[in-house]
C-alpha positions, -999 to 999 in steps of 0.1 A, spaced: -84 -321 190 -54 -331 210 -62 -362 220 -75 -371 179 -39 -358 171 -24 -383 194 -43 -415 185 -34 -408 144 1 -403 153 -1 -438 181 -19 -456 148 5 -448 123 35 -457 149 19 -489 157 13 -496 119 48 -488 112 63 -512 140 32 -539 129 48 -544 96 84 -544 110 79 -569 133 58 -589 114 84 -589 83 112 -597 113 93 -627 121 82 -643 86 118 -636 79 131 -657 111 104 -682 106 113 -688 66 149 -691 76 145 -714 103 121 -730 82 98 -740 109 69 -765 100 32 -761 124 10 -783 123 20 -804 91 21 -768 71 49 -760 50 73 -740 63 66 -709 37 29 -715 49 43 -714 87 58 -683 78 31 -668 67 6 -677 95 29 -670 121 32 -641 102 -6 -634 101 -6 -644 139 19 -617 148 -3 -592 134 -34 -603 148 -16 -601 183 -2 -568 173 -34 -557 162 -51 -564 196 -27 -547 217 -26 -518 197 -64 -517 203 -60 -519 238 -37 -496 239 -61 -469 221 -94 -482 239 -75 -482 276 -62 -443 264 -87 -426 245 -128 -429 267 -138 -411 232 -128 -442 214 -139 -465 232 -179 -453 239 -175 -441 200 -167 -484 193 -192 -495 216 -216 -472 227 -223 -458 192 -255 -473 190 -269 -462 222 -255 -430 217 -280 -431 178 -304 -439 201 -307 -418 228 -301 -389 197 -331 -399 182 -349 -405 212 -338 -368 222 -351 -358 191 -381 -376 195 -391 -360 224 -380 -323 209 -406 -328 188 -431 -342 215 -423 -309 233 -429 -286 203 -456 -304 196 -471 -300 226 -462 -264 225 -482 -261 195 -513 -276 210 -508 -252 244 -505 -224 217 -537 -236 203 -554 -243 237 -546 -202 247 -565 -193 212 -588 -212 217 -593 -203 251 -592 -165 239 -621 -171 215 -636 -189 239 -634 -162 264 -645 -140 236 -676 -162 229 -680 -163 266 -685 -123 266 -706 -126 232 -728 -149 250 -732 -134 280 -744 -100 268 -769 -121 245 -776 -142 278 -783 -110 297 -807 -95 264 -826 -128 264 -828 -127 306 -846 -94 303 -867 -105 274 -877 -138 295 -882 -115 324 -912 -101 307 -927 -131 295 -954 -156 309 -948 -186 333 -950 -208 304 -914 -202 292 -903 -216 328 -883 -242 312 -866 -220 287 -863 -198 317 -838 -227 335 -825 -235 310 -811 -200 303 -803 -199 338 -781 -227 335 -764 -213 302 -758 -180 325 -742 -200 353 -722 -217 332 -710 -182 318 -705 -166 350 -683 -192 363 -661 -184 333 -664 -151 339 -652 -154 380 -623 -173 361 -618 -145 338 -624 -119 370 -598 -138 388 -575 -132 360 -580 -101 357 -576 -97 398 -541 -111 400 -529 -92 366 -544 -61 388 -520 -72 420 -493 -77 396 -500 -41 383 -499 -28 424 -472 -41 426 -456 -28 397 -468 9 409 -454 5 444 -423 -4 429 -424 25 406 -434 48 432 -408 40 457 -381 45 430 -397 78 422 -393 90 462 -356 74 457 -347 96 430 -367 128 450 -344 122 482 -314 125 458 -325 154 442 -333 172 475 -293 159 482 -278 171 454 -297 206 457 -286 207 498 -250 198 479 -258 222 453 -261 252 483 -234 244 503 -208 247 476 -225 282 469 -225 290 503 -188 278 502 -181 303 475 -199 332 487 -179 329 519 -145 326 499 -156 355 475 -161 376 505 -129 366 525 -109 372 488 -128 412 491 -118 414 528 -82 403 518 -81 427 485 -93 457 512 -67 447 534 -41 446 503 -52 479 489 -46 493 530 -15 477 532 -9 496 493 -11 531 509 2 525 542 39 514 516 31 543 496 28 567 526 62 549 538 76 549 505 68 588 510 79 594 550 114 577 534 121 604 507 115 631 523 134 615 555 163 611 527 157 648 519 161 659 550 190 639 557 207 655 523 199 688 537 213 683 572 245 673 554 248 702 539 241 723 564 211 730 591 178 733 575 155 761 579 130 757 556 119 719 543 102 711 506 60 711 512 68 731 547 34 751 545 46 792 549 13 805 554 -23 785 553 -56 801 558 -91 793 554 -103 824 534 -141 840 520 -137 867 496 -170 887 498 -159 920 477 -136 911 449 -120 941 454 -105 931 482 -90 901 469 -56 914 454 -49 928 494 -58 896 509 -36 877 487 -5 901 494 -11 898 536 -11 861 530 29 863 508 39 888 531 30 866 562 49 840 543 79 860 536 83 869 570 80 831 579 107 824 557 130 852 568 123 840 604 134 804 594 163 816 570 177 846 592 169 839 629 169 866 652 168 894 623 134 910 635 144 945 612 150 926 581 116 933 554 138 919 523 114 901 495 128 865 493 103 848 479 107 842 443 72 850 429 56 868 400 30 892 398 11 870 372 11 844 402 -3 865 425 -30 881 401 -42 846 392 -45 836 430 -71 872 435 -88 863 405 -95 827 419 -106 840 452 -133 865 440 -160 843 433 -169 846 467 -167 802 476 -144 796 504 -110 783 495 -82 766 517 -52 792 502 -16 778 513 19 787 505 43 762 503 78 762 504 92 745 469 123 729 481 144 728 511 168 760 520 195 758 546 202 784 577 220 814 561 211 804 526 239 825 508 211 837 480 193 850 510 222 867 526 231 880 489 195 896 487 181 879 458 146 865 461 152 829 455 130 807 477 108 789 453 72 786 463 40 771 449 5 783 458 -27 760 462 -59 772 464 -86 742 472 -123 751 477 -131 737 512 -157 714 506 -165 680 515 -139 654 508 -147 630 529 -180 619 539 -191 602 572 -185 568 583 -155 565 555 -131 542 564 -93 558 560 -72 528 574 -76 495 584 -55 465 602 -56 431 610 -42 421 641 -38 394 669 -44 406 703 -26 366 710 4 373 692 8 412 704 13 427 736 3 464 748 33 483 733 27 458 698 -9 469 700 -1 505 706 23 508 678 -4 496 656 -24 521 661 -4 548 658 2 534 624 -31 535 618 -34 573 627 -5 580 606 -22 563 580 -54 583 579 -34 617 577 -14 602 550 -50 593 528 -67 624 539 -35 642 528 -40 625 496 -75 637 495 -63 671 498 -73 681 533 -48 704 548 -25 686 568 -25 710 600 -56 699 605 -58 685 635 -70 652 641 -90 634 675 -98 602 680 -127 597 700 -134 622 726 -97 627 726 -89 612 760 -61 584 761 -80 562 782 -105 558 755 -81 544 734 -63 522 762 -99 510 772 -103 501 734 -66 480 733 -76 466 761 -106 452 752 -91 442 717 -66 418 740 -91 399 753 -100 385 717 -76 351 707 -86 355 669 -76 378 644 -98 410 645 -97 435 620 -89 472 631 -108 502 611 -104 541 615 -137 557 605 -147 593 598 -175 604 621 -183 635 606 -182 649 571 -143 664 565 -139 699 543 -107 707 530 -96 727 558 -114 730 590 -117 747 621 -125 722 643 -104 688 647 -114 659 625 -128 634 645 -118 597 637 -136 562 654 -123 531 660 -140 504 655 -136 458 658 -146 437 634 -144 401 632 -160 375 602 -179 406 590 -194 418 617 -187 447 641 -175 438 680 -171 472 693 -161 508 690 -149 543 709 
């Protein structure tokens, strides 16, 4: 379209300066008055005039035919160009013509094929009829022969046909059956992918337990701390104020009691305040044997509802506990008023813990901790387990063994915990079931785990 743009605009340029140079030169020419072979000089005028646009002309055409190829194969190839159209054309039709007949050929090659069949199966009725008759219809006989020749080389044609559209077909199936073990393999993947990640998260959901159980441990061991400190600050208030004889929780009396005749309960319960009145007095008043003062501030409702507790006949942990903390010399002790506050808690002593309960638990490093880093671990540990069984309500004077009690177990057990360079974690077990109060020690296990699975114990 550019180049169609560009010869207008050269034509009408070249038209423009045409008739200005012609009218330049018919002008000069009239003036001069010029005279050409024995014209006029008007008539000399006017054929140089004619001249210098038949020049013009030319140049201008040689001009457009030397830019434009369109131009110039449009001007003088145009015919051959016709030609070869309608020669192309021409030979279009030739092809679809030929088409057509192929078209017709194949129909006429399927009815063929079709008559083939028809004929055969009457070829193969008349064989078995001429089977059964006399020698006299030979000729017939050949001649049948021949028309069932004829057939069955069309049908080997047709059998070929039918061969290679059958290889094709294998072809197809192998094809189809190798994309079918293709898409098999990556099923098997994505199921082997599919139970990794599970695996993957099972793992994580059980390291996420071990690491709540390890939280929850680490939960009590600050509470028990949390504890140690106030009553650390307790004590420290009462040392300020003076020495302290009697702390807040400091068991008076504690006995592991079986009242078999209810009768007997209301005396039982008395020994047990008087034993802890006398504690009191000896912590309050050292070294004042003759004093039998009552200072302990306690009802008589108190003490009936304690007898009436006891004299269903279970046995009950009974201990009397000092309510708050009292200095040497307390001055409402000197003053003879009974004003040391106690509580009394009676527990039946049954089962509170069961065996092989876990009551604290540590991760350490044997590669990151020495002997004494190892050791203070473990008493941390111990501390721990009184503080839950405390919490469990097992008397706290109860006392507790590790193992068969020996150090060396223990040491033996550090020691064999250092030779680990991963982080193992550290339990404290129960080996036996744990009442409420007992009289023998409570005997705790330790015991090495590592990824789930137990290394070694005492």
């Amino acid at each position: 379209m550019t180049t169609g743009l560009v010869l207008i605009a050269a034509i009408l340029v070249l038209g423009g300066v045409i008739a200005t140079v012609g009218d330049r030169l018919g002008m000069r020419v009239g003036k001069s008055r010029l005279s050409l072979f024995r014209l006029r000089p008007r008539q000399t005028a006017t054929l140089i005039t004619i001249m210098t646009g038949i020049v013009i002309s030319a140049v201008t055409f040689g001009i457009l035919f030397a830019i434009s190829d369109q131009l110039r194969t449009g001007v003088f190839e145009l015919g051959q160009i016709q030609e070869d159209l309608a020669d192309a054309r021409s030979d279009l039709q030739s092809a679809q013509a030929e088409q057509q007949d192929v078209q017709r050929q194949r129909d006429r090659a399927l009815r063929q094929r079709q008559a083939a069949r028809r004929q055969l199966r009457e070829i193969n009725e008349e064989l078995q009829g001429a089977i059964a008759q006399s020698r006299a219809r030979e000729e017939q006989l050949r001649e049948t022969n021949t028309r069932l020749e004829n057939t069955q080389g069309q049908l080997r044609q047709i059998d070929a046909n039918f061969q290679q559209a059958r290889s094709r077909l294998g072809d197809v199936t192998r094809q189809a059956n190798q994309l079918r073990s293709e898409i098999a393999q990556l099923q098997r993947d994505r199921e082997t992918q599919i139970a990794e990640r599970e695996q993957e998260i099972a793992e994580r959901d059980r390291e996420i337990a071990r690491r709540e159980d390890q939280l929850r441990e680490l939960e009590v061991q600050q509470r028990f701390f949390e504890q140690a400190i106030v009553e650390l600050e307790q004590e420290f208030q009462g040392l300020r104020q003076g020495n302290v004889a009697l702390l807040r929780n400091r068991p008076l009396a504690s006995n592991l009691v079986r009242v078999t005749e209810p009768d007997l309960a209301p005396q039982l319960v008395l020994q047990l305040f008087q034993e802890a009145n006398q504690v009191a007095l000896d912590q309050i008043l050292p070294g004042t044997r003759t004093v039998t003062q009552q200072v302990l501030n306690v009802s008589a409702n108190q003490l009936e509802q304690l007898a009436q507790q006891l004299e269903d006949g279970q046995e009950y942990v009974v201990q009397i506990l000092s309510g708050g903390n009292y200095v040497v010399g307390e001055p409402c002790v000197l003053a003879g008023e009974r004003c040391i506050d106690v509580f009394v808690s009676a527990t039946p002593n049954e089962v509170l813990v069961s065996p092989n309960t876990v009551l604290a638990s540590t991760t350490v490093n044997p590669s990151r901790l020495d002997v004494e880093g190892l050791t203070e671990q473990y008493y941390l540990l111990v501390r721990t387990a009184q503080f839950r069984l405390r919490q469990v309500g097992v008397v706290t004077e109860t006392q507790l063994q590790v193992a068969d009690g020996r150090p060396e177990t223990v040491g033996d057990f550090l020691q064999t915990l250092q030779t680990y360079d991963r982080p193992v974690e550290v339990q404290l077990r129960s080996t036996n079931p744990i009442f409420a109060a007992s009289r023998t020690p409570v005997v705790l296990q330790l015991v090495a785990i590592q990824d789930g699975q137990e290394l070694f114990h005492t």
